[in-house]
Rosetta silent file (secondary structure, phi, psi, omega in degrees, C-alpha in Angstrom):
SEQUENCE: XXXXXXXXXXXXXXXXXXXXXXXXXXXXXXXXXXXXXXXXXXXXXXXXXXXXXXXXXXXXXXXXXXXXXXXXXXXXXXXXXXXXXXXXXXXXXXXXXXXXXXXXXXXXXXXXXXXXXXXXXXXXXXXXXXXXXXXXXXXXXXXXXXXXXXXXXXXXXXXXXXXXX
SCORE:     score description
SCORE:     0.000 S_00000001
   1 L     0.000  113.827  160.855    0.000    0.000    0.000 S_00000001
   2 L   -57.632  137.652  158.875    1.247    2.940   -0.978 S_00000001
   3 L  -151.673  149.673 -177.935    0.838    6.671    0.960 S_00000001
   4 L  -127.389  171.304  126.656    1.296    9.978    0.270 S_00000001
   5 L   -48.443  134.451 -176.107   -0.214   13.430    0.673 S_00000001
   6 L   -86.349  135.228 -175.028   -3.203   13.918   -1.351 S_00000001
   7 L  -126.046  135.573  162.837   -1.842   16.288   -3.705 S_00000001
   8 L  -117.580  126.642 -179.608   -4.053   18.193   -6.089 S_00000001
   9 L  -131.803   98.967 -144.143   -2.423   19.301   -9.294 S_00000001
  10 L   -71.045  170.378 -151.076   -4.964   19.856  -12.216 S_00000001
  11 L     6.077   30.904  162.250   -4.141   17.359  -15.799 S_00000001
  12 L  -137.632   26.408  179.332   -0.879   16.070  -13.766 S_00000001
  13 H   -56.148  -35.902 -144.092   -2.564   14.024  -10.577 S_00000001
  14 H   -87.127  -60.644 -172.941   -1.237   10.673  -12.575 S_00000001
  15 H   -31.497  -69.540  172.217    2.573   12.445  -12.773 S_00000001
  16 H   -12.620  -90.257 -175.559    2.294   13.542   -8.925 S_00000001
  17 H   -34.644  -31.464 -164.738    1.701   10.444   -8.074 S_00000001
  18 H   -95.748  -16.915  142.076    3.959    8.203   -9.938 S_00000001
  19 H   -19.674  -89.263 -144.745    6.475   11.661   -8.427 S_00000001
  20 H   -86.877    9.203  161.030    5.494   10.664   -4.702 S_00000001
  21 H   -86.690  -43.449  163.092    5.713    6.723   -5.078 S_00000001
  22 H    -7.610  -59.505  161.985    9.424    7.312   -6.412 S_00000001
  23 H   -48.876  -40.153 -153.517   10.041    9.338   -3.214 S_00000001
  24 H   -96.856  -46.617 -162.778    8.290    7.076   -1.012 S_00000001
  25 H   -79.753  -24.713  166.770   10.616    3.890   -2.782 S_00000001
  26 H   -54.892  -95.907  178.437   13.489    5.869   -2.320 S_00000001
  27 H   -23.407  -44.521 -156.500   13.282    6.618    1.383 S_00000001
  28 H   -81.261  -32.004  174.864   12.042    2.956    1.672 S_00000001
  29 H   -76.230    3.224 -179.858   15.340    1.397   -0.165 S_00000001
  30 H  -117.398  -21.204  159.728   17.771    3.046    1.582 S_00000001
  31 H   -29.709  -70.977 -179.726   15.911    2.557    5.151 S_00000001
  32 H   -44.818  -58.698  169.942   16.092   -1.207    4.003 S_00000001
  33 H   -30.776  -77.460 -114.596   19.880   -1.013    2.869 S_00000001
  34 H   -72.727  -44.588 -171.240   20.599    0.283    6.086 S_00000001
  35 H   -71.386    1.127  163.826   18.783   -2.838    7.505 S_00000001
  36 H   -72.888  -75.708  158.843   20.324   -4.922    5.461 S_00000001
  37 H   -21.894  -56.081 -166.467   23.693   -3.869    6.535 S_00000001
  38 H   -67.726  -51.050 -170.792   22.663   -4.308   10.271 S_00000001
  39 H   -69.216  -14.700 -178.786   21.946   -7.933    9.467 S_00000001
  40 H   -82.055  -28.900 -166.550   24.773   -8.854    7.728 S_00000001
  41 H   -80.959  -60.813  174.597   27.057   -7.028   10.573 S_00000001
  42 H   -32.433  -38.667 -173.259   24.619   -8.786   13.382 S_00000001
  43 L  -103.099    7.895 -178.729   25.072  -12.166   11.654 S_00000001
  44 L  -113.288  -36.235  136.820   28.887  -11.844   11.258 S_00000001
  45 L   111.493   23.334 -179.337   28.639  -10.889   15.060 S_00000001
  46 L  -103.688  102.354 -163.518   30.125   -7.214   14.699 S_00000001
  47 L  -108.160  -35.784 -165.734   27.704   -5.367   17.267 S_00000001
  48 L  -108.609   43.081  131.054   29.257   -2.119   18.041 S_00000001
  49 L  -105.834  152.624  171.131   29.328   -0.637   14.846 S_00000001
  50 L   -91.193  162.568  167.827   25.718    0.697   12.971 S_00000001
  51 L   -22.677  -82.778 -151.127   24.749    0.737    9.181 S_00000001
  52 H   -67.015  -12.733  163.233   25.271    4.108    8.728 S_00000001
  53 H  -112.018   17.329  155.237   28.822    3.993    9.800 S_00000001
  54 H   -98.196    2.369  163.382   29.864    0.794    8.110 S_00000001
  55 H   -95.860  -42.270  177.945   28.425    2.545    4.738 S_00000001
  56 H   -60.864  -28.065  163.233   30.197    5.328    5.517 S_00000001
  57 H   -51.014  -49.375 -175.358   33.670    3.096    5.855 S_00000001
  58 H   -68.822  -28.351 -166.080   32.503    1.653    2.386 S_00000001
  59 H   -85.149  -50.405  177.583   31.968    4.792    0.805 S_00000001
  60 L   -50.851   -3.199 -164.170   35.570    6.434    2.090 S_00000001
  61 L    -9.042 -105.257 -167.202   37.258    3.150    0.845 S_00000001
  62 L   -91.551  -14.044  164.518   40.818    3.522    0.008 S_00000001
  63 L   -28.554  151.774  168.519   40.306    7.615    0.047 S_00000001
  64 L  -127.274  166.616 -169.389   41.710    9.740    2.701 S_00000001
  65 E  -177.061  163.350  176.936   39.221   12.620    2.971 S_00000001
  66 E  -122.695 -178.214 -171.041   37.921   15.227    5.251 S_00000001
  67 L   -75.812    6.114  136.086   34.351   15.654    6.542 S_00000001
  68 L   -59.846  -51.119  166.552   33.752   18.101    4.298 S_00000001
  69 H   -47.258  -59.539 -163.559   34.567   16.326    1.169 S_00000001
  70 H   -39.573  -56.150  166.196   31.908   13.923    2.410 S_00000001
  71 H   -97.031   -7.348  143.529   29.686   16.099    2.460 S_00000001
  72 H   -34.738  -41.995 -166.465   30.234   18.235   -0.774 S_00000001
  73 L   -73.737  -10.722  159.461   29.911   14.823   -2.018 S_00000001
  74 L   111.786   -6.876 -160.455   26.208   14.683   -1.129 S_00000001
  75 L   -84.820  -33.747  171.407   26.507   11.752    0.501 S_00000001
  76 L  -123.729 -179.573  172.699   25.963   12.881    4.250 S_00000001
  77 L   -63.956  145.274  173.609   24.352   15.419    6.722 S_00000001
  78 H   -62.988  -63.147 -151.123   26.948   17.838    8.498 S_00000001
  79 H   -73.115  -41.397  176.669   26.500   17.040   12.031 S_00000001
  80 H   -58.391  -30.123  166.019   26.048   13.553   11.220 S_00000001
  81 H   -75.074  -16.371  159.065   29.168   12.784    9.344 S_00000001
  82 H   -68.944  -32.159  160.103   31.192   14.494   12.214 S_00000001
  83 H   -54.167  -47.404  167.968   29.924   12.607   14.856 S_00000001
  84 H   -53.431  -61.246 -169.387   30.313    9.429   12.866 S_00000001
  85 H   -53.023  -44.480  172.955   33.641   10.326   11.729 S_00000001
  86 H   -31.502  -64.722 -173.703   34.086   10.742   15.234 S_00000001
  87 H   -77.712  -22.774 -164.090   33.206    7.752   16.996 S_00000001
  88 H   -68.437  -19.991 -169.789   34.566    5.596   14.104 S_00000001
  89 H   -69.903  -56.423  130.275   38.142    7.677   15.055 S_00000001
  90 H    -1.392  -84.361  166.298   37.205    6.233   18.563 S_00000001
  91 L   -92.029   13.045  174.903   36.853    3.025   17.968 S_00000001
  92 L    86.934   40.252 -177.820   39.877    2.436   15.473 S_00000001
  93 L  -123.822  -28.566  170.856   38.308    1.907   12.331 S_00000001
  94 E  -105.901 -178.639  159.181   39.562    5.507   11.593 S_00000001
  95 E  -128.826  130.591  173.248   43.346    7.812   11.580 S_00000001
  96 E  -121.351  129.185  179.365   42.592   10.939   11.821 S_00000001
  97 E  -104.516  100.460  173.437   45.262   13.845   10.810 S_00000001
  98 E   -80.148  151.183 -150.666   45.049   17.661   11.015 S_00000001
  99 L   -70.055  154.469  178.937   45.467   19.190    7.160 S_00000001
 100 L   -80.380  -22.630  176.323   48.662   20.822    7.437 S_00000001
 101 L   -82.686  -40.566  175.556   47.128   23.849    5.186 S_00000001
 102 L  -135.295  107.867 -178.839   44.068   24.481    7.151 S_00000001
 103 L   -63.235    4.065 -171.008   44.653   23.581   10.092 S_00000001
 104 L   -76.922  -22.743  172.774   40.980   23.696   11.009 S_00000001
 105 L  -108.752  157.727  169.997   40.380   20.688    9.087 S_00000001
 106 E  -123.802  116.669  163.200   40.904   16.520    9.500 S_00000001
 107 E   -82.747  107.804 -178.252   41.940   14.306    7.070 S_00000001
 108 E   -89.820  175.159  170.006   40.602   10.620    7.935 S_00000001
 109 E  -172.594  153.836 -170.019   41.281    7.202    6.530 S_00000001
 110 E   -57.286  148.090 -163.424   40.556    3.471    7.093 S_00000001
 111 L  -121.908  166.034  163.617   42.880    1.848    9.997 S_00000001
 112 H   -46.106  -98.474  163.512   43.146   -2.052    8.946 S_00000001
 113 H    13.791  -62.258 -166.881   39.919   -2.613   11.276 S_00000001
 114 H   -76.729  -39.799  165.677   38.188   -0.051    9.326 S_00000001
 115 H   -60.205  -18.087 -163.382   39.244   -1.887    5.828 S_00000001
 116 H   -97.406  -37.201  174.096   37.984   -5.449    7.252 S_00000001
 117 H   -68.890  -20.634 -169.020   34.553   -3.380    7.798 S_00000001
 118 H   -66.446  -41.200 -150.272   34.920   -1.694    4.318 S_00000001
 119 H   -91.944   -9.828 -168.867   35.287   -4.826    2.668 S_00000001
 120 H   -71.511  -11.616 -125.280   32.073   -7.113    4.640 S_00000001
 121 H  -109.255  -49.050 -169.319   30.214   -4.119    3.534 S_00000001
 122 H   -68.691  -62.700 -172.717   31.865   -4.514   -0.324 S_00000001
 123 H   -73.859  -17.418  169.292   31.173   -8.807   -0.422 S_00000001
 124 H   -69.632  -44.156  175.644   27.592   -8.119    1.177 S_00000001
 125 H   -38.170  -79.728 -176.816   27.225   -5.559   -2.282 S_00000001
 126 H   -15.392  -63.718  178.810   28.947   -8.162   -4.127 S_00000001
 127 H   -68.196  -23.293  179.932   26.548  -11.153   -3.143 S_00000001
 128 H   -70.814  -46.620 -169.622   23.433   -8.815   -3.765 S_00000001
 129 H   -69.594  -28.658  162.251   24.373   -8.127   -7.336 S_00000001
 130 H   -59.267  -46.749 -176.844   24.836  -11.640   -8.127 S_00000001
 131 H   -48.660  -30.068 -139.618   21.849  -12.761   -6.660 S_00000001
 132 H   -77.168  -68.903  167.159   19.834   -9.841   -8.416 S_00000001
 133 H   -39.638  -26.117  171.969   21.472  -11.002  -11.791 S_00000001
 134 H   -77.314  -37.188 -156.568   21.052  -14.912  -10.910 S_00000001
 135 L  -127.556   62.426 -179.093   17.032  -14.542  -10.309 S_00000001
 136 L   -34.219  105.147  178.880   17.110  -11.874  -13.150 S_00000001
 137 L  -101.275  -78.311 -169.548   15.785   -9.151  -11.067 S_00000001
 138 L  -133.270  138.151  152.050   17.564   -6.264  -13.033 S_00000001
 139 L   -98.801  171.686 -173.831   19.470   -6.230  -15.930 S_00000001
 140 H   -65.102  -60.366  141.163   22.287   -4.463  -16.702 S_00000001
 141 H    10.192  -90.324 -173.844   20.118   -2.436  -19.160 S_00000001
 142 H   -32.764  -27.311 -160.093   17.459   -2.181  -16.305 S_00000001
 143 H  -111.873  -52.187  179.671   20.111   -0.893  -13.446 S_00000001
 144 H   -72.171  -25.450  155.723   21.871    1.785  -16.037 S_00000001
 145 H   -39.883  -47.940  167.726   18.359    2.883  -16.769 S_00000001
 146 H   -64.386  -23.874 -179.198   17.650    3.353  -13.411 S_00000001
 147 H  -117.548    7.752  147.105   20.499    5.101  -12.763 S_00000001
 148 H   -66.325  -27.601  171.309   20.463    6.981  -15.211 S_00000001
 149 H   -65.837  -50.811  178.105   17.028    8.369  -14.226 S_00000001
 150 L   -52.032  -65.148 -171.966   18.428    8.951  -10.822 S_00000001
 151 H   -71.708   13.086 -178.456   20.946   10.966  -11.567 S_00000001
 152 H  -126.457   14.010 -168.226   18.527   13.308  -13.565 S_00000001
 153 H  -139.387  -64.117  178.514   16.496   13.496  -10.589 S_00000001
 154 H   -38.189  -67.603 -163.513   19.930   14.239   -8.591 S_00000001
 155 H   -41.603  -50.890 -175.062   20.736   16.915  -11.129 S_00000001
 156 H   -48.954  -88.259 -157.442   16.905   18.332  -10.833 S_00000001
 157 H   -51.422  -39.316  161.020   17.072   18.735   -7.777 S_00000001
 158 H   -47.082  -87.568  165.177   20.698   20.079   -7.130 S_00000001
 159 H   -16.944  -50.170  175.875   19.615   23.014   -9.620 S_00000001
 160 H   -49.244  -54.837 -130.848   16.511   23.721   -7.078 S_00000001
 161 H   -94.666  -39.094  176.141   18.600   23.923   -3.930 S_00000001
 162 H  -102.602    0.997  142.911   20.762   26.619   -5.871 S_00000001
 163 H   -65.647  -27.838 -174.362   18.727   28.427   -7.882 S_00000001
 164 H   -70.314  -37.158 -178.793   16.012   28.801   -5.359 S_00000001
 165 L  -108.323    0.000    0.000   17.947   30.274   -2.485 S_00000001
């Protein structure tokens, strides 16, 4: 069952709509990643890290980077990726450096620890895309469509947040 907002838009209700289930599948897939991720780390028996900071290990991979890049890069919230970056710094999965040019900033990277989570995170990917491709679920056709779409929906949107303000 789908839900939304009832949105009235006159000759484009059918657009809207097929608009807010898009939204609504979005939000629901990456909720789901993340719970994906918890189970594979839960059933591998790795408890005190969460989803959102063993995707963040995966996404930094072999990168050294500061919390800034991260989030230029769209992928997280400010407070959140500092915090993360934090605790992960914390518990050894990061090295954290201050940049020698501004000193105001820290360049992290993956400790060994942080590479063993990088990579459960990389063979959990791994095993999805076979399966998806094994039970043809998506095809390669099907997944660069999609992500091609996506990224025209990224673009769209990017263009809002600076043209608007």
């Amino acid at each position: 069952m789908t839900m939304h907002n009832s949105v009235s838009v006159p000759g484009n209700t059918g657009y809207v709509a097929g608009y807010l289930e898009a939204l609504a599948l979005v939000e629901r897939l990456h909720r789901l990643l993340l719970d994906v991720i918890k189970d594979e780390f839960e059933r591998v028996g790795i408890l005190e890290i969460n989803a959102v900071q063993a995707l963040l290990l995966f996404n930094i991979g072999d990168n050294e980077v500061t919390a800034g890049e991260l989030k230029s890069r769209g992928y997280y919230q400010g407070s959140n990726v500092s915090y993360n970056l934090k605790k992960l710094v914390e518990m050894g999965y990061m090295h954290h450096q201050r940049c020698e040019v501004d000193r105001r900033s820290v360049r992290v990277r993956l400790t060994e620890k942080g590479r063993r989570i990088r990579d459960i995170v990389a063979a959990l990917f791994s095993r999805h895309a076979d399966g998806l491709q094994a039970r043809e679920v998506l095809s390669l056709e099907g997944l660069e469509d999609i992500n091609t779409a996506l990224r025209r929906v990224e673009r769209y949107w990017s263009e809002q947040i600076r043209y608007i303000y």
